[in-house]
C-alpha positions as CSV (number, residue, x, y, z in Angstrom):
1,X,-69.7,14.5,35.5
2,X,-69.2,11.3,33.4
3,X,-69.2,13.6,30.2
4,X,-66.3,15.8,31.6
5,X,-64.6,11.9,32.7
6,X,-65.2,10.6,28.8
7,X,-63.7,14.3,27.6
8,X,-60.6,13.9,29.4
9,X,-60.3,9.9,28.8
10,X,-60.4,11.2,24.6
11,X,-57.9,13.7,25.4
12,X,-55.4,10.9,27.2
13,X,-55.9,8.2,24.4
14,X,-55.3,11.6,21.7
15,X,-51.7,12.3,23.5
16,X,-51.2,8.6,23.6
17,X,-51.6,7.6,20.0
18,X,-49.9,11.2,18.6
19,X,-47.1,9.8,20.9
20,X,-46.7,6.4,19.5
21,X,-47.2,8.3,15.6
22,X,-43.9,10.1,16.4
23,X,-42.1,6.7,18.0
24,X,-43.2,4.5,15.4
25,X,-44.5,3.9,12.4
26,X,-48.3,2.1,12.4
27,X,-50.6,-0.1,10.4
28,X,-53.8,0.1,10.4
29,X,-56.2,-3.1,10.5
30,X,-59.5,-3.8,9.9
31,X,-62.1,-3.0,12.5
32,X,-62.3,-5.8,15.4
33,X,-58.7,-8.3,14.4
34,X,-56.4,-8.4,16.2
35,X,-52.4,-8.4,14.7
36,X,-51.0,-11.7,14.9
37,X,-47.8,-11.3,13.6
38,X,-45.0,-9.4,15.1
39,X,-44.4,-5.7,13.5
40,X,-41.6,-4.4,13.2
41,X,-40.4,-1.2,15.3
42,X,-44.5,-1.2,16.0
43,X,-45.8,-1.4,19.6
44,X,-49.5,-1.1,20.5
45,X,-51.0,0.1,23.7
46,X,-53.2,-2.5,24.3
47,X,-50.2,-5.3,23.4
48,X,-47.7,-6.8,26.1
49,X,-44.5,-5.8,25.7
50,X,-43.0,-9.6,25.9
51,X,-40.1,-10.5,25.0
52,X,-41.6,-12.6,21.5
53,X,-42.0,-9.1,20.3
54,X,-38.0,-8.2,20.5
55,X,-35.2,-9.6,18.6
56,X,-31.9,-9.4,19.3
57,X,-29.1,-7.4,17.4
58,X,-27.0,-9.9,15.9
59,X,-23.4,-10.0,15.5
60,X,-23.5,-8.7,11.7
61,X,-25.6,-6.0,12.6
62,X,-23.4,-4.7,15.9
63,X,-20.9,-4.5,13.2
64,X,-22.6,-3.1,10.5
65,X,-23.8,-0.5,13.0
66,X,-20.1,0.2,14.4
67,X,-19.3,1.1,10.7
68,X,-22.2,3.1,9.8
69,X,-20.8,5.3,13.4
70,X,-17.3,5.3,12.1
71,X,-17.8,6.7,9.1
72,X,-19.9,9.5,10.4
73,X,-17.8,10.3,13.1
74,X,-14.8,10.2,9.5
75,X,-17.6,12.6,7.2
76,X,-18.1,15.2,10.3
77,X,-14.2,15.1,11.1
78,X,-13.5,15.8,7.5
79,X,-16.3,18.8,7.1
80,X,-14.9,20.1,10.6
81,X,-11.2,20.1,9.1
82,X,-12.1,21.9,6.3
83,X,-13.7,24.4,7.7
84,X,-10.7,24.9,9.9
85,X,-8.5,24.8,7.2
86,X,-10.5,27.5,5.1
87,X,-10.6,29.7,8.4
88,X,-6.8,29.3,8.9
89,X,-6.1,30.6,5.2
90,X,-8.4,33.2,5.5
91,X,-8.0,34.3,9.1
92,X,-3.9,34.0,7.7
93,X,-2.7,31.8,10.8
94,X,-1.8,28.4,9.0
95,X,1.7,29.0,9.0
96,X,1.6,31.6,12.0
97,X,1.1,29.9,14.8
98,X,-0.3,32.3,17.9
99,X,2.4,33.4,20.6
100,X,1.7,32.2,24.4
101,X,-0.7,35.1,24.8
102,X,-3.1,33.7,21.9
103,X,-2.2,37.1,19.5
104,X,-0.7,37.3,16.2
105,X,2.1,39.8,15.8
106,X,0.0,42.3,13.9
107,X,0.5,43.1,10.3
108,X,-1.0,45.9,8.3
109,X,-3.6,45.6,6.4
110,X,-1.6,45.2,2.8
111,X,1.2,42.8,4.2
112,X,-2.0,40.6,5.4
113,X,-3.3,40.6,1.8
114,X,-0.7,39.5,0.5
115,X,0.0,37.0,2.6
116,X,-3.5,35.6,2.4
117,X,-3.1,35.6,-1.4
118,X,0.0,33.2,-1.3
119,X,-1.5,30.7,1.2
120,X,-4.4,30.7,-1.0
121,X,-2.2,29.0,-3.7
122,X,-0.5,26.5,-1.6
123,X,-0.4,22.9,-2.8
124,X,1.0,19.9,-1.4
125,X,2.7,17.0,-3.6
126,X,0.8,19.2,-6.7
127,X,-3.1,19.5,-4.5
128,X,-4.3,23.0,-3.6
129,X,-5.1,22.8,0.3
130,X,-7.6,25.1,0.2
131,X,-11.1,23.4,0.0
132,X,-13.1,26.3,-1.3
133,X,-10.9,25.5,-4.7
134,X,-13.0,22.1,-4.7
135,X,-9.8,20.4,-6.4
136,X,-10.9,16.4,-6.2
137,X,-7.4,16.1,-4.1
138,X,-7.9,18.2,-1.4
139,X,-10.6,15.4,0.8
140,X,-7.9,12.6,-0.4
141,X,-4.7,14.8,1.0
142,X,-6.7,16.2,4.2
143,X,-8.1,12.7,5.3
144,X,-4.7,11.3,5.6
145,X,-3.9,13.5,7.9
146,X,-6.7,13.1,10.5
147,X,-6.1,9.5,10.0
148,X,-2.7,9.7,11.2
149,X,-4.3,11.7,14.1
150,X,-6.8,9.1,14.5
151,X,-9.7,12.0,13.2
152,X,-8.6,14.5,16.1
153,X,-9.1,17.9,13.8
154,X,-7.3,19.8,16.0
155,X,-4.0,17.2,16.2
156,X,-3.9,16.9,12.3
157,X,-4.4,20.9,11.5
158,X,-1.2,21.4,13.8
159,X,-0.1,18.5,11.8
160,X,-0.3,20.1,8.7
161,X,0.6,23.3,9.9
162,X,4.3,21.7,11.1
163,X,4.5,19.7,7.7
164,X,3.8,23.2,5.3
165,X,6.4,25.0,7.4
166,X,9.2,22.1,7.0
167,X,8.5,21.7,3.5
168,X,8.9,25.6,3.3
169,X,12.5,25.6,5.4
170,X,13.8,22.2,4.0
171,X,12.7,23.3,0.2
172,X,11.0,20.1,-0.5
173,X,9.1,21.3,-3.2
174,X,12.2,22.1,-5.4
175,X,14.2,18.8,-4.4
176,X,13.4,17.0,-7.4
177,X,15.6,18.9,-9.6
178,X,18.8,18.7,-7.1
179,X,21.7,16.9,-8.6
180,X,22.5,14.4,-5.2
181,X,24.9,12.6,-6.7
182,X,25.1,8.8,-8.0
183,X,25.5,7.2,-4.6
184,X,22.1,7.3,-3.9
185,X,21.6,4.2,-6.4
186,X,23.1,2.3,-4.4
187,X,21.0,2.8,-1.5
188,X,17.6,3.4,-3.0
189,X,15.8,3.0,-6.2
190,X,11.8,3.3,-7.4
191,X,11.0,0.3,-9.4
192,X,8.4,-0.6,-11.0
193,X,4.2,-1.4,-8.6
194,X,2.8,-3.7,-6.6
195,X,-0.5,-5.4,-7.6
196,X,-2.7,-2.8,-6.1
197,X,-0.6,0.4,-8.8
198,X,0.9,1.8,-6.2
199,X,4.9,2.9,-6.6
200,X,7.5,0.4,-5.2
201,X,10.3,2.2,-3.4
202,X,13.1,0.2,-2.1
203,X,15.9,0.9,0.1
204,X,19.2,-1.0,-0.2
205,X,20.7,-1.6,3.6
206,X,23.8,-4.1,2.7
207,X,25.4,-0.9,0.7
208,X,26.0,0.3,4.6
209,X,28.4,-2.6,4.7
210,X,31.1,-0.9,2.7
211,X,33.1,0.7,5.2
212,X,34.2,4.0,3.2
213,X,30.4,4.7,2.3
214,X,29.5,5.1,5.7
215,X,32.4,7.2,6.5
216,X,31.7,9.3,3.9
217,X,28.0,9.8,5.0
218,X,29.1,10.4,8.5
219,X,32.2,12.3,8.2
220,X,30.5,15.8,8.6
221,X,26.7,17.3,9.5
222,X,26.5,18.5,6.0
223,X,26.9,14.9,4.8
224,X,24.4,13.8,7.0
225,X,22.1,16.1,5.7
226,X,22.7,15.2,2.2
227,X,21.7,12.0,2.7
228,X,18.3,12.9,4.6
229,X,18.3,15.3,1.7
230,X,18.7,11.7,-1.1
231,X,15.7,10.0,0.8
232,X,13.6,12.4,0.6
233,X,14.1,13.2,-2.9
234,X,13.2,9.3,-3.5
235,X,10.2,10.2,-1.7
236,X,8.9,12.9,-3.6
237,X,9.8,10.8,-6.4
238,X,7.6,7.8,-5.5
239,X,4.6,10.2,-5.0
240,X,5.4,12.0,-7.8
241,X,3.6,8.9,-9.5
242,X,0.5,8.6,-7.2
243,X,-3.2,10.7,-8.4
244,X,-4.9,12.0,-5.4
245,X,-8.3,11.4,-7.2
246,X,-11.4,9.2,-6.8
247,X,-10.1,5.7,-7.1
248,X,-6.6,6.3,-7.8
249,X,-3.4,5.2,-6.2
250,X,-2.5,7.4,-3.3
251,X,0.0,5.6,-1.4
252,X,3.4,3.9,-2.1
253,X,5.1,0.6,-0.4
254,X,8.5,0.8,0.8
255,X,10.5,-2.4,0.6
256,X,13.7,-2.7,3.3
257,X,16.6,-4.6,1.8
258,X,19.0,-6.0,4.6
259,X,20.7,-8.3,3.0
260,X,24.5,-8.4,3.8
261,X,23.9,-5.4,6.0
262,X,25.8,-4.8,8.9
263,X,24.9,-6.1,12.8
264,X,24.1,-3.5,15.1
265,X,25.6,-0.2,12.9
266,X,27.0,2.9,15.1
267,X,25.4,4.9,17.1
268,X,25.4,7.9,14.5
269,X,24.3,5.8,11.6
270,X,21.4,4.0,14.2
271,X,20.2,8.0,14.6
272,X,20.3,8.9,11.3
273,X,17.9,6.3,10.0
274,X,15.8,6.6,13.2
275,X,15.9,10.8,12.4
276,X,14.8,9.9,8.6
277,X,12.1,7.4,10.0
278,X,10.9,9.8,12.0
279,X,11.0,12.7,9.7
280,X,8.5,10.6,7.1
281,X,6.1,9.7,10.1
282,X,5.7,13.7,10.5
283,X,5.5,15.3,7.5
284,X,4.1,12.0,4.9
285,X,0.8,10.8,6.8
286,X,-0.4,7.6,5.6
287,X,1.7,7.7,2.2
288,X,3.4,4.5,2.9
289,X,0.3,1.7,2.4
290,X,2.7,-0.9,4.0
291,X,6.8,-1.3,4.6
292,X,8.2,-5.1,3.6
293,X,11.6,-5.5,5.4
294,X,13.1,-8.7,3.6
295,X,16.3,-11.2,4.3
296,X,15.5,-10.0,8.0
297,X,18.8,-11.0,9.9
298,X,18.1,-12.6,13.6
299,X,19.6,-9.6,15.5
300,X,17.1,-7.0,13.8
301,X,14.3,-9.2,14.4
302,X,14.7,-9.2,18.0
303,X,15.6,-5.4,18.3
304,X,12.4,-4.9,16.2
305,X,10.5,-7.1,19.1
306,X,11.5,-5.1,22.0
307,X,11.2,-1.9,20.6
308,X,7.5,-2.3,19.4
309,X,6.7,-3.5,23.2
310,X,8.0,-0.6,24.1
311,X,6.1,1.6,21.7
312,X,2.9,0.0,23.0
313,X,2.1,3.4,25.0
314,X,2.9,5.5,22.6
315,X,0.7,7.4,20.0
316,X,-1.5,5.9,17.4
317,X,-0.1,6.6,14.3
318,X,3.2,4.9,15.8
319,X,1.4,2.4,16.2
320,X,-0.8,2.6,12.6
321,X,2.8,2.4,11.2
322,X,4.3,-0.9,12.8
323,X,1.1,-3.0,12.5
324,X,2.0,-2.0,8.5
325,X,5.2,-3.9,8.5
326,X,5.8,-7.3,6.8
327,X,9.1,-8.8,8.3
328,X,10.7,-11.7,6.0
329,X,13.2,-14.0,6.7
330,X,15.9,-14.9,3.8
331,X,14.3,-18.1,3.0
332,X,11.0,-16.2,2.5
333,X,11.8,-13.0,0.9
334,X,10.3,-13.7,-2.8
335,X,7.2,-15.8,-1.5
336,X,6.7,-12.6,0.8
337,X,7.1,-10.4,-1.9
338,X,4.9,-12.2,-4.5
339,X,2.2,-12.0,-1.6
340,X,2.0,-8.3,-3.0
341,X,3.8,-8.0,-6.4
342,X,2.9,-9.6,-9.3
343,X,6.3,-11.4,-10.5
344,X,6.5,-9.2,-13.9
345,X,7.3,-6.3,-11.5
346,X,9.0,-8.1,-8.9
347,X,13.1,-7.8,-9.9
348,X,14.9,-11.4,-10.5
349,X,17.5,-11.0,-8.1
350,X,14.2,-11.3,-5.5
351,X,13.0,-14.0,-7.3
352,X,10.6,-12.5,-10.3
353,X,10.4,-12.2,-13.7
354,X,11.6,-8.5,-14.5
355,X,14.8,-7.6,-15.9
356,X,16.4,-4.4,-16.4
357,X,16.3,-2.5,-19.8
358,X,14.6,-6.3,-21.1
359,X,14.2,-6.5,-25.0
360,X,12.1,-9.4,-24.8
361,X,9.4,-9.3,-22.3
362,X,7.7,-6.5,-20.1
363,X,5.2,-6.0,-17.5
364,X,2.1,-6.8,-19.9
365,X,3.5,-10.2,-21.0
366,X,1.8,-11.7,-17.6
367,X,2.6,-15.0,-16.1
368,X,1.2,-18.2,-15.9
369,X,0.9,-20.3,-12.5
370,X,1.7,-24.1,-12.2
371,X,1.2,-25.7,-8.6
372,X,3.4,-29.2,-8.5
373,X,2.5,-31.3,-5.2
374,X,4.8,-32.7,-2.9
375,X,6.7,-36.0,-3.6
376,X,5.6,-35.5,-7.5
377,X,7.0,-34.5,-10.5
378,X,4.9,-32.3,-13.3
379,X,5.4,-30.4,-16.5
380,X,5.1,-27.6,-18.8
381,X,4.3,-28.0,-22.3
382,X,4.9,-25.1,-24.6
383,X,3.7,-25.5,-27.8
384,X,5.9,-25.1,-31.0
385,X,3.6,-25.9,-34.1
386,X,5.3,-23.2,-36.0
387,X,9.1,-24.0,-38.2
388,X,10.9,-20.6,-38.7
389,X,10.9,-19.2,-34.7
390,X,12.5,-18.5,-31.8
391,X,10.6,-19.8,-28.4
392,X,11.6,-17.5,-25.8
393,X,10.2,-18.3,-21.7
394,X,11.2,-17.0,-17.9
395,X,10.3,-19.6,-15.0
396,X,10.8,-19.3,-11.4
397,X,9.9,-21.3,-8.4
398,X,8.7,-19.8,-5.1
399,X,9.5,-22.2,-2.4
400,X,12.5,-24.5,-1.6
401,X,15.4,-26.4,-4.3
402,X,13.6,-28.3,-7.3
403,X,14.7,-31.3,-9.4
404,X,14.4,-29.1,-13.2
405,X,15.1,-30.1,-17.0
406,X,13.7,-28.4,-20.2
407,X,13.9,-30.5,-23.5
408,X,12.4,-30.3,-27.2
409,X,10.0,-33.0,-28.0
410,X,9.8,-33.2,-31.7
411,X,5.9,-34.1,-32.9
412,X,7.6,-36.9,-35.8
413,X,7.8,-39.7,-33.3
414,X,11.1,-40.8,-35.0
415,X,13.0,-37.6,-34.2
416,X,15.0,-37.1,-31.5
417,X,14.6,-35.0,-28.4
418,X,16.7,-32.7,-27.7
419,X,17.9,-31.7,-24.2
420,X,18.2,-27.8,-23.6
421,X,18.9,-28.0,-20.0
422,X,19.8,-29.9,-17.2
423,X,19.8,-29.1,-13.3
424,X,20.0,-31.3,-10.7
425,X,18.3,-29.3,-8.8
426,X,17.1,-25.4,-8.6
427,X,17.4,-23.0,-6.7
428,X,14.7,-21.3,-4.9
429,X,13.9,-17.7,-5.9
430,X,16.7,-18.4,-8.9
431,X,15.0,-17.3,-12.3
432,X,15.3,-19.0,-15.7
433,X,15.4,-18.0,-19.2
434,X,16.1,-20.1,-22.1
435,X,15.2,-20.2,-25.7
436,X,14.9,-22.5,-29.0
437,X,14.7,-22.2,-32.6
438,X,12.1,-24.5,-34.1
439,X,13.6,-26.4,-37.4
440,X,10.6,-28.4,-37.1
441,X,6.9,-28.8,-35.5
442,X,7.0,-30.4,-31.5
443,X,6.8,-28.8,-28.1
444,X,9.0,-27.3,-25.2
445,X,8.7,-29.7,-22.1
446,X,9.8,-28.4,-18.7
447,X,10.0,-31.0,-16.0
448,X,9.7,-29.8,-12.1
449,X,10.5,-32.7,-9.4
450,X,9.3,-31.7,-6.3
451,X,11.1,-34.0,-3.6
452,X,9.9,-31.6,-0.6
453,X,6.6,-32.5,1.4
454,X,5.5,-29.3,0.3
455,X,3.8,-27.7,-2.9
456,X,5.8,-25.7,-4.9
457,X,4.4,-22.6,-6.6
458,X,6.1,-22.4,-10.3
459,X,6.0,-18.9,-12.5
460,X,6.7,-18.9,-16.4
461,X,5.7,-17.3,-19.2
462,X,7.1,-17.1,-23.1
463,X,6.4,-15.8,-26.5
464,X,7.2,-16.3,-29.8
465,X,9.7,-14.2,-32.1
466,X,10.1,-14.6,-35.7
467,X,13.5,-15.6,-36.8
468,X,15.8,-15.9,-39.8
469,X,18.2,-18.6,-39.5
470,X,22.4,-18.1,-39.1
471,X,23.0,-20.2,-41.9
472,X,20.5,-18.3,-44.3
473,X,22.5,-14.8,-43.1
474,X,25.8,-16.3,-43.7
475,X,24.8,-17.7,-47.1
476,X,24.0,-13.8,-47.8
């Protein structure tokens, strides 16, 4: 009897420690000690399980944990949409979406081949769809979409299955090489990138002001469409300059002029830029990184308020799109744009440094950054050691009106210094450029008075040209 008790006492403590082997990992210590420090993810059958030997998840680990979950549940949605994607090409039902009764209308056997073929060599802005093709786009393209579905596979597949089919009937892919007309200029324009590389498209509201232009758009349906048919094309343009690859720029930002735009515009016009709106949220997922709407007037603030309270039901991707939105006032538009663009991209008329068709400087001559404190006056100090050139510089200020005076400060003490230019006071957002031929060594010697109670943020840069003097050519 006590044999057969110690036989089936062996065979309990056997289960119990192959048990605790598959739980957790072990140690093993030396015959007769006892551990006397806690283990980690180890629990013994003789220990208490008290609370000493439990630690509690802290904050940065929750969150490192929610992270890790999210971007499983992203790497399964992604496989899961491929594989969808592939069967839809193959199976032939991307673009032919099931009547009520779940069936295809039947095709024979060649007409399917032949379709199959031609989906197999669809691309979107220039990436093949299908994933078999392993092009490095495809991930890149098919992840925006199931973000703008918030990773619902079957949401973004009908997605992309409504946005191939409108590209198909609207002809999107051939709109690049449509002659629009020169209008569009004056209500859009791709300029230049933000800090990040990606494309700057802007869109010009105060053109709406001139009476006949709106007319014209909204004289017919045909006109209408022509101008859905101009914003597009900007559209296609902008990501015609993006690389769906591994670390490059995929997206563009969209910057909203309303500047000397009209209040409340018709009810027509109101639809059609609501219809275009719309019409980029359906068939561009998570192209546009962020939209900056600058020299915001009072009236479209407060329409902008109500209507995202509103919206507050509504789907996510509504939603993704107005937490991307970047409202400034007209005081604020170039320190709101200088938030994201460096000011050799950013235009002067918004307060940077780039000038069209400019002979002197471009993009790579980068900027320098001078911070004058309030209630004080600083200075810049270009040098000028060289006789025979021409000193050429940009400046702006960010921020409000500045006391501002640029001068020549010979190096001979017994020279005098001559004043280039004189303002009482500056503009904000108003860019400067001067220059100076050097007859002899000294400096340049700009002085910023800051009266405000505020600092004031000052952007210049400038370079050196050789020069041969007007009296020399003359003498010629």
């Amino acid at each position: 009897m006590g044999k057969k008790r110690e036989k089936i006492k062996k065979s309990r403590e056997s289960i119990q420690i192959h048990n605790i082997d598959d739980e957790f990992e072990t140690e093993v210590f030396p015959h007769g000690e006892e551990p006397n420090e806690k283990v980690s993810g180890t629990i013994f059958p003789s220990q208490e399980t008290d609370d000493e030997y439990f630690e509690t998840p802290t904050v940065e680990e929750d969150e490192k944990k929610c992270v890790i979950e999210m971007t499983r549940r992203k790497e399964k949605a992604l496989i899961e949409f491929r594989c969808r994607v592939e069967d839809a090409i193959l199976g032939n039902y991307l673009l032919r979406k099931p009547k009520n009764n779940g069936n295809l209308v039947p095709l024979s056997p060649k007409e399917s081949a032949n379709e199959i073929e031609q989906l197999k060599e669809i691309t979107l802005w220039g990436v093949p769809i299908m994933p078999s093709k392993r092009h490095e786009g495809t991930d890149i393209v098919l992840a925006k979409f199931l973000k703008a579905k918030d990773y619902k596979v079957h949401e973004a597949l009908e997605m992309l299955r409504n946005t191939l089919k409108w590209r198909k009937e609207f002809k999107a892919d051939e709109i690049l090489d449509e002659n629009l007309g020169p209008d569009i200029e004056k209500l859009a324009y791709i300029n230049s990138i933000d800090k990040e590389g990606r494309p700057l498209y802007y869109q010009i509201y105060g053109a709406f002001k001139d009476r006949e232009m709106c007319r014209k758009i909204m004289t017919s349906q045909e006109n209408c469409e022509m101008f859905i048919r101009r914003r597009v094309q900007y559209m296609e343009k902008s990501i015609k300059q993006l690389k769906f690859e591994s670390g490059g720029v995929n997206s563009i930002v969209q910057i909203i002029d309303l500047k000397n735009s009209q209040g409340p515009v018709t009810k027509e016009l109101r639809s059609l830029f609501r219809k275009t709106w719309m019409l980029f949220q359906n068939h561009y997922p998570e192209l546009i990184h962020r939209t900056i709407v600058i020299n915001v007037p009072l009236w479209y603030y407060v329409s902008h308020v109500l209507s995202s309270r509103l919206k507050n039901q509504r789907r996510n991707s509504m939603l993704s799109s107005l937490r991307k939105l970047v409202f400034a006032r007209p005081g604020k538009a170039p320190e709101t744009l200088l938030k994201f663009i460096s000011p050799e991209n950013l235009p002067v008329e918004y307060g940077g440094l780039q000038r069209e068709n400019d002979p002197e400087f471009s993009p790579d001559d980068k900027a320098s950054e001078l911070r004058v404190r309030a209630n004080t006056s600083d200075r810049i100090q270009i040098p000028a050691p060289e006789v025979g050139v021409t000193i050429i510089w940009d400046l702006t200020v960010v921020g409000c009106e500045v006391g501002y005076k640029e001068e020549f400060v010979p190096d001979d003490e017994g020279s005098y210094k001559v004043l280039l230019q004189k303002d009482k006071e500056k503009k904000a957002g108003e860019s400067v450029r001067n220059s100076f031929y050097i007859s002899e060594p000294g400096k340049i010697v700009i002085t910023i008075d800051n009266y405000m109670l505020k600092r004031k943020k000052v952007l210049y840069r400038y370079k050196t040209r050789p020069t041969v003097p007007m009296y020399v050519l003359l003498k010629k």
